[in-house]
BASE-758111 format. One line per 3 residues: number of its first residue (from 1); their letters; for each residue y, z, x of N, C-alpha, C. Coordinates in Angstrom, 1 decimal, m for minus. Each point is the difference from the previous one (the first is absolute). Example, Ala and Ser with C-alpha at 12.3 -4.5 7.8 and 13.67 -1.06 7.14 Angstrom:
% residues 2
1) AS) m5.7/7.8/13.2/1.2/0.0/m0.9/1.2/0.0/0.9; 1.1/m0.7/m0.4/1.1/0.0/0.9/1.1/0.8/m0.8
END
This chain:
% residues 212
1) XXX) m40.0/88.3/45.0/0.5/1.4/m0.1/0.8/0.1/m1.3; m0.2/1.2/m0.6/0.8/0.1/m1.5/0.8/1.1/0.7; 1.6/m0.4/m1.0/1.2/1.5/0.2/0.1/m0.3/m1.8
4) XXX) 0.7/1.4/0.2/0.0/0.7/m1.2/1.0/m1.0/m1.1; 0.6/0.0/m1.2/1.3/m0.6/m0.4/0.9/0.4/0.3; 0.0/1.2/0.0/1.8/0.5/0.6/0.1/m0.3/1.3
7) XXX) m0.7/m0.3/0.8/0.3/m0.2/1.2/0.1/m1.1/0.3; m0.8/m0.9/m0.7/0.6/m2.0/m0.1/1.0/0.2/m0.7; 1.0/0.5/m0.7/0.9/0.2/m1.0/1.5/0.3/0.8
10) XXX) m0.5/0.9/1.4/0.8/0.4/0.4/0.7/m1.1/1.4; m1.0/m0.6/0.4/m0.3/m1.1/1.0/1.0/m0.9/m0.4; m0.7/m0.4/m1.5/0.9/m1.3/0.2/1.8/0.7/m0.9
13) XXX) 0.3/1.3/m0.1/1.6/0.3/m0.3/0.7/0.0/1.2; m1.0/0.2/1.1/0.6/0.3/1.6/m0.5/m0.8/0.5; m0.4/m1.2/m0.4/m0.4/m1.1/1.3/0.6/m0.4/0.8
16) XXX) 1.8/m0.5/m0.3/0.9/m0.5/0.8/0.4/1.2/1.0; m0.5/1.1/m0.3/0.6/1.2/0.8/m1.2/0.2/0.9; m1.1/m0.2/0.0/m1.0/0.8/0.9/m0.8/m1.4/0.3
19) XXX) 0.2/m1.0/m0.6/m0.2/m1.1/0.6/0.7/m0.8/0.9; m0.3/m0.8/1.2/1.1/m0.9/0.7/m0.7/m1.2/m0.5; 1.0/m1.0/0.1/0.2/m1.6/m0.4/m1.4/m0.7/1.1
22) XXX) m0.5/m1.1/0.0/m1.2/m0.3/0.3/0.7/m0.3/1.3; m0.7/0.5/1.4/m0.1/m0.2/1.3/m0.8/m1.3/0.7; 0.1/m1.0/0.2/m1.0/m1.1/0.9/m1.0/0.3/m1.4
25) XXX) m0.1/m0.3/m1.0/m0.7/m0.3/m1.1/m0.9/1.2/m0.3; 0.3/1.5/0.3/m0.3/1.1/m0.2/0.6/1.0/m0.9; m0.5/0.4/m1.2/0.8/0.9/m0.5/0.1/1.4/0.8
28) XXX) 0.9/0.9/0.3/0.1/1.0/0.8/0.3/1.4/m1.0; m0.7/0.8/0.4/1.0/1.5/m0.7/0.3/0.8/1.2; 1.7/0.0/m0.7/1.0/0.3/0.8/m0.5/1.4/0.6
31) XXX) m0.8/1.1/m0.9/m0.1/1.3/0.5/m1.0/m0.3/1.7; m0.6/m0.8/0.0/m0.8/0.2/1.1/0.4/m1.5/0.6; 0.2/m0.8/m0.5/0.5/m1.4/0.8/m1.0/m0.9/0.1
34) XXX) m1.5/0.5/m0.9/m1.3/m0.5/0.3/0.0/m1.1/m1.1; m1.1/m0.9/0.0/m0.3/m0.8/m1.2/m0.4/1.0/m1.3; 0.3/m0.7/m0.9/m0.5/0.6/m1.3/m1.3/0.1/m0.5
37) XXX) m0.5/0.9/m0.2/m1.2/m0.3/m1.1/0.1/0.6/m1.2; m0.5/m0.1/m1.2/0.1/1.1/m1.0/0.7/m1.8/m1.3; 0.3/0.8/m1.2/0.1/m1.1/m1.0/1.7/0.3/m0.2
40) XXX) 0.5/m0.8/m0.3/1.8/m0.2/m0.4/0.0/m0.1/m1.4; 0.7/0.5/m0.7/0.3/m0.3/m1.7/1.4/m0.1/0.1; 0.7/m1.4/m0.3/1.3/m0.2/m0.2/0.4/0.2/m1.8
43) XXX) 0.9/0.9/m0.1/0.7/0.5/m1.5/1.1/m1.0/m0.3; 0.2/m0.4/m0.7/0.9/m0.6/m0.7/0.7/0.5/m0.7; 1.4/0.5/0.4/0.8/1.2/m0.6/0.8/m1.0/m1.3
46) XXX) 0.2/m1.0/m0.1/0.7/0.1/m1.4/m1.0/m0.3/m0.9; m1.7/0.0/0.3/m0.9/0.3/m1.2/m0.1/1.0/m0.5; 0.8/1.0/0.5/0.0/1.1/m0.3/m0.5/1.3/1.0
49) XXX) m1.0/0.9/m0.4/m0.5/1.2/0.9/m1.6/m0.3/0.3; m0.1/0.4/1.2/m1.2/m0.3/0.9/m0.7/m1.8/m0.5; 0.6/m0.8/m0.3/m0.8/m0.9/m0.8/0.3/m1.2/1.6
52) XXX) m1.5/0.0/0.1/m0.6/m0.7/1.5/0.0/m1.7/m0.3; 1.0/m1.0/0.7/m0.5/m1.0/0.4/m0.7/m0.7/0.8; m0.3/0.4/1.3/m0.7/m0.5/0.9/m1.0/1.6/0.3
55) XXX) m1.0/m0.7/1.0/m1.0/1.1/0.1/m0.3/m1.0/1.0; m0.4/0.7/1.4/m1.1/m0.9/1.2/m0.1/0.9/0.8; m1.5/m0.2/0.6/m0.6/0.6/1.1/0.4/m0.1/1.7
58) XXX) 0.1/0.0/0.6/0.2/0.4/1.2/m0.8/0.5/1.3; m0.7/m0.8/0.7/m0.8/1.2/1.3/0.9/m0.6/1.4; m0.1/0.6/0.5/1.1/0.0/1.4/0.8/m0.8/0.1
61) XXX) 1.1/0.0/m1.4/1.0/m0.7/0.2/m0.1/m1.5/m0.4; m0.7/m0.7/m0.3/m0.5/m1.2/m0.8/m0.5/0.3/m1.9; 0.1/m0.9/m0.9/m0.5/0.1/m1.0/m1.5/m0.1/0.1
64) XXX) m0.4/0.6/m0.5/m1.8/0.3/0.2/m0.6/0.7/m1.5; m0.5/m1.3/m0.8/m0.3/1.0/m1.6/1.0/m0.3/m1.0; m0.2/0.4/m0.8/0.7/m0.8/m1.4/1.6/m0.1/0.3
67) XXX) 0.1/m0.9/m1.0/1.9/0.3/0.0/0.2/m0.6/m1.4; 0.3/0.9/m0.8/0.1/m0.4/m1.7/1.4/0.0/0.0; 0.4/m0.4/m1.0/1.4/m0.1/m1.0/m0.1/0.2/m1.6
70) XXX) 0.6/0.8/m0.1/0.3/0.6/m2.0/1.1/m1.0/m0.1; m0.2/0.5/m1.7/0.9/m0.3/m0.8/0.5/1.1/m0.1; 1.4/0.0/m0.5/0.8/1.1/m0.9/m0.6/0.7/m1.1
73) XXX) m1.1/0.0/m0.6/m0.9/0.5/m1.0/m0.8/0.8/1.0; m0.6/m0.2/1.2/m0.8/0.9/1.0/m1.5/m1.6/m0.5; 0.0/m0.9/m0.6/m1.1/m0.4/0.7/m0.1/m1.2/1.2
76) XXX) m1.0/m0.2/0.1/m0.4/m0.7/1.1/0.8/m1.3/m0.2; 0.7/m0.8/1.4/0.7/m0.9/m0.2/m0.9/m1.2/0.6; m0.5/0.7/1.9/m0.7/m1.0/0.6/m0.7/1.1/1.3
79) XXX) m1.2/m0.7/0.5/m0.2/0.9/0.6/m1.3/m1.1/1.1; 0.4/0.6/1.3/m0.4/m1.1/1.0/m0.7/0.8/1.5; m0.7/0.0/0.6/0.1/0.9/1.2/m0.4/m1.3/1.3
82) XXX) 0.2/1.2/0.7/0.4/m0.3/1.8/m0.9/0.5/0.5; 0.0/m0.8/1.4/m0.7/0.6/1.0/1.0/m0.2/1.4; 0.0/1.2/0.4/0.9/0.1/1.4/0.9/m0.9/m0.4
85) XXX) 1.1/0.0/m1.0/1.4/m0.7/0.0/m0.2/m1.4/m0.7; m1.2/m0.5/m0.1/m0.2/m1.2/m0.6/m0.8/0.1/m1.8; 0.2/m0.8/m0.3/0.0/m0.4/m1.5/m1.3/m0.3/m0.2
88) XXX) m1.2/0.6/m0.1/m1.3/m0.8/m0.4/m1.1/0.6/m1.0; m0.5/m1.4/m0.5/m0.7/0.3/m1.6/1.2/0.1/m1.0; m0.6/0.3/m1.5/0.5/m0.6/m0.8/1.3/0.6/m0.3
91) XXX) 0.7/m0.4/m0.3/1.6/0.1/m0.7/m0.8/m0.2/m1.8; 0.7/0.8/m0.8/0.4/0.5/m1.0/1.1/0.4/m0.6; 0.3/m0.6/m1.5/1.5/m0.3/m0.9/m0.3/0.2/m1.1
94) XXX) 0.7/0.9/m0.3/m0.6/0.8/m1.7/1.5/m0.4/m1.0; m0.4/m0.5/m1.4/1.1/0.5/m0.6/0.4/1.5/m0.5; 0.7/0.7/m1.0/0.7/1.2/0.2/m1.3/0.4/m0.9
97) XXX) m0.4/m0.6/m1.0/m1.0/0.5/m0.6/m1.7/m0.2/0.8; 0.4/m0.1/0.9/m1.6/0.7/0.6/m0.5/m2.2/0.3; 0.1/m0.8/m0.4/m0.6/m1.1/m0.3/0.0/m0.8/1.9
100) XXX) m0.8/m0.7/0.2/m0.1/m0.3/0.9/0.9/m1.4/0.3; 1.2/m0.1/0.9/1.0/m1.8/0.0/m0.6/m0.4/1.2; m0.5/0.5/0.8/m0.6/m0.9/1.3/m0.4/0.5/1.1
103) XXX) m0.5/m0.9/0.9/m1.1/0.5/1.2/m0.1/m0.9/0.6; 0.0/0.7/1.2/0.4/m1.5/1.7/m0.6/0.9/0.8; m0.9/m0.7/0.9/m1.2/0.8/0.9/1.1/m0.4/1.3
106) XXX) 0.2/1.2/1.0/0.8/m0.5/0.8/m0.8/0.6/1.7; 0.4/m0.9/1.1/m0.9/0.5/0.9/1.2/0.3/1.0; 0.1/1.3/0.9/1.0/m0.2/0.9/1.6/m0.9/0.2
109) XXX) m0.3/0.5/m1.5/1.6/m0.1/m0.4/0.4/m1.7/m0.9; m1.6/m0.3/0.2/0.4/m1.6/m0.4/m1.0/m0.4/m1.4; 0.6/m1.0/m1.0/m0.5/m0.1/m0.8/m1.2/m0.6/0.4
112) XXX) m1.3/0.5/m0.7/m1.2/m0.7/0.7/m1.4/0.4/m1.3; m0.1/m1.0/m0.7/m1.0/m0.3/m0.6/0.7/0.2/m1.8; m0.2/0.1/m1.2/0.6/m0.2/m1.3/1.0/0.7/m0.1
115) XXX) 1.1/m0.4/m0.6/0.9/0.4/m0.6/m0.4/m0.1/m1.5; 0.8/0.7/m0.8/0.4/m0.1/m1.8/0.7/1.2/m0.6; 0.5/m1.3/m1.0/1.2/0.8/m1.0/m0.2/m0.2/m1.4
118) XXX) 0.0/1.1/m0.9/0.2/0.5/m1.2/0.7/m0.2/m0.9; 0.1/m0.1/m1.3/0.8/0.0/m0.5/0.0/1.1/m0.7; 0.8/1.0/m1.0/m0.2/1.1/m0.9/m1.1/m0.3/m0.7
121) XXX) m0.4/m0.5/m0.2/m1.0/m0.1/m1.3/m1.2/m0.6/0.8; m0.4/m0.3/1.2/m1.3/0.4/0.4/m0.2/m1.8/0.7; 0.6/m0.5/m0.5/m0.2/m1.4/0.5/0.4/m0.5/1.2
124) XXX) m0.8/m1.3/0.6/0.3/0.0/1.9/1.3/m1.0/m0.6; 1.1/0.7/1.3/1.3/m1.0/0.0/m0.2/m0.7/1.9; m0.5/0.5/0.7/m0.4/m0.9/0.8/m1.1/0.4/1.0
127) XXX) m0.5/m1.0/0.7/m1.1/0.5/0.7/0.7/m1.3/1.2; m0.6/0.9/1.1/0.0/m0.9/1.4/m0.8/0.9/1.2; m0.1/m0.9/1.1/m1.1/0.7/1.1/0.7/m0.8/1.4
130) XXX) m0.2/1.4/0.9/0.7/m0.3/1.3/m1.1/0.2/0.8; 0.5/m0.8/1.3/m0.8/0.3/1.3/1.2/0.4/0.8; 0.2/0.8/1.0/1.1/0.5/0.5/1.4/m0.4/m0.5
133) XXX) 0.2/0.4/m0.8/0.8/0.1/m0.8/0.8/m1.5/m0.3; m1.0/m0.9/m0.2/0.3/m1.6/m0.2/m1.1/m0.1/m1.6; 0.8/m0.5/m0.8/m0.6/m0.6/m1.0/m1.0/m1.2/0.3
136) XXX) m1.1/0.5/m0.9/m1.4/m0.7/0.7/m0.4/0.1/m1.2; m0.8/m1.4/m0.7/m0.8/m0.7/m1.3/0.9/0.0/m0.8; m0.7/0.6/m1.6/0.7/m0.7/m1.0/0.3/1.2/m0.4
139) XXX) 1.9/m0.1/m0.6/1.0/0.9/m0.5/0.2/m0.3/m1.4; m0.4/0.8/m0.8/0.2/0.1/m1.6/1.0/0.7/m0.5; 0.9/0.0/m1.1/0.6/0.7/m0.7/m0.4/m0.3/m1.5
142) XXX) 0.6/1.1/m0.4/m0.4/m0.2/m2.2/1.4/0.1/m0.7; m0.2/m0.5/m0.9/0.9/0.4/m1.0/m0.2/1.3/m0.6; 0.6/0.9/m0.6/m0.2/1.4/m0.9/m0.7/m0.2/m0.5
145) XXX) m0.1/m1.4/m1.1/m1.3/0.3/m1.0/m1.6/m0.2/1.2; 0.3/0.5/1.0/m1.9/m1.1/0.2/0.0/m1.3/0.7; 1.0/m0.9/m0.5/m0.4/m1.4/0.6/0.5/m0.4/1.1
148) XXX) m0.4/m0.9/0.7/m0.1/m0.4/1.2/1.5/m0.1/0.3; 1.1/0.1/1.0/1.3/m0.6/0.1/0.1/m1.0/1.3; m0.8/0.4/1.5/0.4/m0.7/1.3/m1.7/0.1/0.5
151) XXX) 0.0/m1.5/0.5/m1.0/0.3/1.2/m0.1/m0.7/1.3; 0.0/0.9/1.0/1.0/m0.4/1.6/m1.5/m0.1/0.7; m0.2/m0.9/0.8/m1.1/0.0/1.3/1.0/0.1/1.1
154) XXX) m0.8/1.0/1.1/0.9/0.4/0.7/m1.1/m0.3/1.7; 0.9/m0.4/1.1/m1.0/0.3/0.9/0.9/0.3/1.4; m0.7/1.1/0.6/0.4/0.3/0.8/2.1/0.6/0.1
157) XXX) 0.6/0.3/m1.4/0.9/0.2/m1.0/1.0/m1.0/0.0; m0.8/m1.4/m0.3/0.6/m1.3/m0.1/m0.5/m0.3/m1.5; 0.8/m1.0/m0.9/m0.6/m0.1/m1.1/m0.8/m1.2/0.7
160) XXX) m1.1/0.3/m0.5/m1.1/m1.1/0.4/m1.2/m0.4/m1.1; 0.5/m1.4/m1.1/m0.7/m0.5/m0.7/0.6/0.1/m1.3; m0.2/1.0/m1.2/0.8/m0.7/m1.0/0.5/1.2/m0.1
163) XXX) 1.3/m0.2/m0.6/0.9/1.0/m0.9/0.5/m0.7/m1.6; m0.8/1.0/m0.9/0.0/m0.2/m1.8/0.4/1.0/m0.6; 0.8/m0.8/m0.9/0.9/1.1/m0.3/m0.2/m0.2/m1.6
166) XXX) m0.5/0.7/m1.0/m0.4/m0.2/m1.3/1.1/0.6/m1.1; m0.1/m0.9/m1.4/0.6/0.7/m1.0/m0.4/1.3/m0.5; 0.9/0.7/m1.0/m0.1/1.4/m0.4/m1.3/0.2/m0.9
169) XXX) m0.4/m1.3/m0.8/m0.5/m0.2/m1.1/m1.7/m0.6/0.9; m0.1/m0.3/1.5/m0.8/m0.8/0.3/0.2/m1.3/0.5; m1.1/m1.0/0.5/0.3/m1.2/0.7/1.2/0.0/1.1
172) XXX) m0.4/m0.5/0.5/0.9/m0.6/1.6/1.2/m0.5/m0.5; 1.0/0.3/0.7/1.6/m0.6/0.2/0.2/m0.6/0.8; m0.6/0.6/1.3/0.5/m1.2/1.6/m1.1/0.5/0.8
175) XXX) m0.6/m0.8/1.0/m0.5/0.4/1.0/0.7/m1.4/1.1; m0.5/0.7/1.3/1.1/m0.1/1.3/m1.1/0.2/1.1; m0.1/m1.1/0.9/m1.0/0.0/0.8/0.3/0.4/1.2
178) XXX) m0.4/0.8/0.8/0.2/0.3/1.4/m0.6/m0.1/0.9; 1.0/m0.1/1.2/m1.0/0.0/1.4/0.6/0.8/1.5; m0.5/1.0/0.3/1.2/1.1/0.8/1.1/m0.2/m0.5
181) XXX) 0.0/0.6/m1.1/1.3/0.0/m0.4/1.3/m0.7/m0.2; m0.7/m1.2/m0.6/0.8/m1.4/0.3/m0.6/m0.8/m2.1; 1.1/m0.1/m0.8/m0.6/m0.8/m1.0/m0.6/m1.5/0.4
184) XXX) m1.0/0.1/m0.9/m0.1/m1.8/0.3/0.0/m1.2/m1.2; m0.1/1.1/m1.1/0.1/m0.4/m1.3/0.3/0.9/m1.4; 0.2/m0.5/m0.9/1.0/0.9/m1.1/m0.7/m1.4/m1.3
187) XXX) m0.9/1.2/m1.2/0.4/m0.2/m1.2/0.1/0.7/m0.6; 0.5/m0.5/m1.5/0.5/1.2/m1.0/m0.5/m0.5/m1.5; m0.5/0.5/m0.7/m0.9/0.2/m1.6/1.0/0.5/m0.9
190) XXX) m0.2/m0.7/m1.2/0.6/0.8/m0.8/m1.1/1.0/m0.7; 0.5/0.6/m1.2/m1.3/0.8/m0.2/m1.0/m0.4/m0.5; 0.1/m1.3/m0.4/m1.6/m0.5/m0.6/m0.7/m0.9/0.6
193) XXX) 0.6/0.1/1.6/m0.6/m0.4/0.8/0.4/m1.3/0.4; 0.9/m0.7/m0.3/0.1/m0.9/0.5/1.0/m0.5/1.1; 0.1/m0.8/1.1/0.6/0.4/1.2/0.9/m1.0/m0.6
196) XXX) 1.2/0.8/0.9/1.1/m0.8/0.0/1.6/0.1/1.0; m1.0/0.7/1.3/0.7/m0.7/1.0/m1.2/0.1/1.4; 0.2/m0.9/0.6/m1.1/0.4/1.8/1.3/m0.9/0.5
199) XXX) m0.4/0.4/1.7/0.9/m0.1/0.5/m0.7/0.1/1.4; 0.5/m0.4/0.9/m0.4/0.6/1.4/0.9/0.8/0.4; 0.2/0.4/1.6/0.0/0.7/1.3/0.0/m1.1/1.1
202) XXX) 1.6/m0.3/0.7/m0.4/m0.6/1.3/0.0/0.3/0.5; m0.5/0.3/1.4/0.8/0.8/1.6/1.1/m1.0/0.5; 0.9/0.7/0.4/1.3/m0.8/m0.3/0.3/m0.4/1.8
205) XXX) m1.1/0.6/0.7/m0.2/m0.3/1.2/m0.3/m1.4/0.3; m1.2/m0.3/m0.8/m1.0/m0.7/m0.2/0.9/m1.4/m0.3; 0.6/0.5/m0.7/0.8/m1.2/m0.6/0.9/m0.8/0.7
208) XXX) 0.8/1.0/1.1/0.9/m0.5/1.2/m0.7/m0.7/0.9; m1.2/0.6/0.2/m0.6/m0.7/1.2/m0.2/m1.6/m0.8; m0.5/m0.1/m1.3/m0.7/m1.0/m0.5/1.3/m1.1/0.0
211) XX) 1.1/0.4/m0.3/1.4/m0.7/m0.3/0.4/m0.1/1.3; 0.0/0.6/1.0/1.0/0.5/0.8/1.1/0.3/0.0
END
């Protein structure tokens, strides 16, 4: 359903007034005491006049349909939708100039399937992938210019297998072995490759029982 601008304009100057506070997880308007439907535009008075930060949809009192966020400039900050009160499909993160910082697929409120993040200048600063909102496979980050910075195996949101952590310039600095989230081993490179520390991981359980 479309309403006019002055009338989303007017909504959200008098929300706190014709609106009541959320009931058993219901938004209500106070004139009839019923759930809401219709869209909300929240103003941000010291940005000045009419200049909207939030914007979201609404059908009987639940979020249902987009729910964006501005910037102080009026553009697009982030913009995500619902269904019946819950959070599902993709999330979107804009910088001020229009450029895209990231995107996380989200299902019923939970992180669930890729995440990623941006940097200004267009390059990935990280990437990762959830199953109900547990880190699951392999988690990457970059450096600004492009190159590789971290790489996490994840399972079931345990680190599970290696975590490498690389120079600015390239080549490996450390990797770190795992197992549910437990180290089991540790080396470290310098930059031209040559190691120069390993190390293990004991279970310190393991070790009482072995000593007593």
């Amino acid at each position: 359903m479309k309403y006019i601008t002055l009338f989303l304009l007017l909504l959200s100057l008098v929300a706190s007034a014709n609106l009541a506070t959320l009931k058993d997880g219901l938004l209500l308007d106070s004139n009839t005491n019923k759930p809401y439907t219709g869209n909300i535009e929240t103003l941000n008075e010291n940005w000045g006049e009419n200049k909207i930060e939030f914007s979201k949809d609404y059908i009987d009192g639940l979020l249902h349909g987009q729910e964006r966020t501005f910037y102080r400039s009026g553009e697009l900050k982030s913009v995500g939708y619902f269904r019946e009160g819950l959070l599902n499909g993709t999330v979107s993160m804009y910088f001020e100039d229009g450029t895209l910082m990231g995107r996380m697929e989200m299902e019923n409120n939970l992180n669930n399937g890729r995440g990623i993040r941006y940097y200004s200048n267009g390059n990935k600063q990280l990437e990762r992938f959830f199953v109900n909102n547990k880190l699951e496979g392999l988690t990457r980050g970059w450096y600004e210019s492009g190159n590789i910075k971290t790489e996490k195996d994840y399972k079931n949101g345990l680190l599970h297998g290696y975590l490498k952590t690389y120079y600015k310039d390239g080549g490996i600095y450390e990797e770190v072995k795992y197992e549910h989230g437990k180290p089991k081993f540790k080396r470290a490179y310098l930059e031209d490759g040559t190691l120069i520390d390993e190390s293990m991981f004991f279970d310190k359980r393991l070790i009482k029982l072995i000593t007593g």
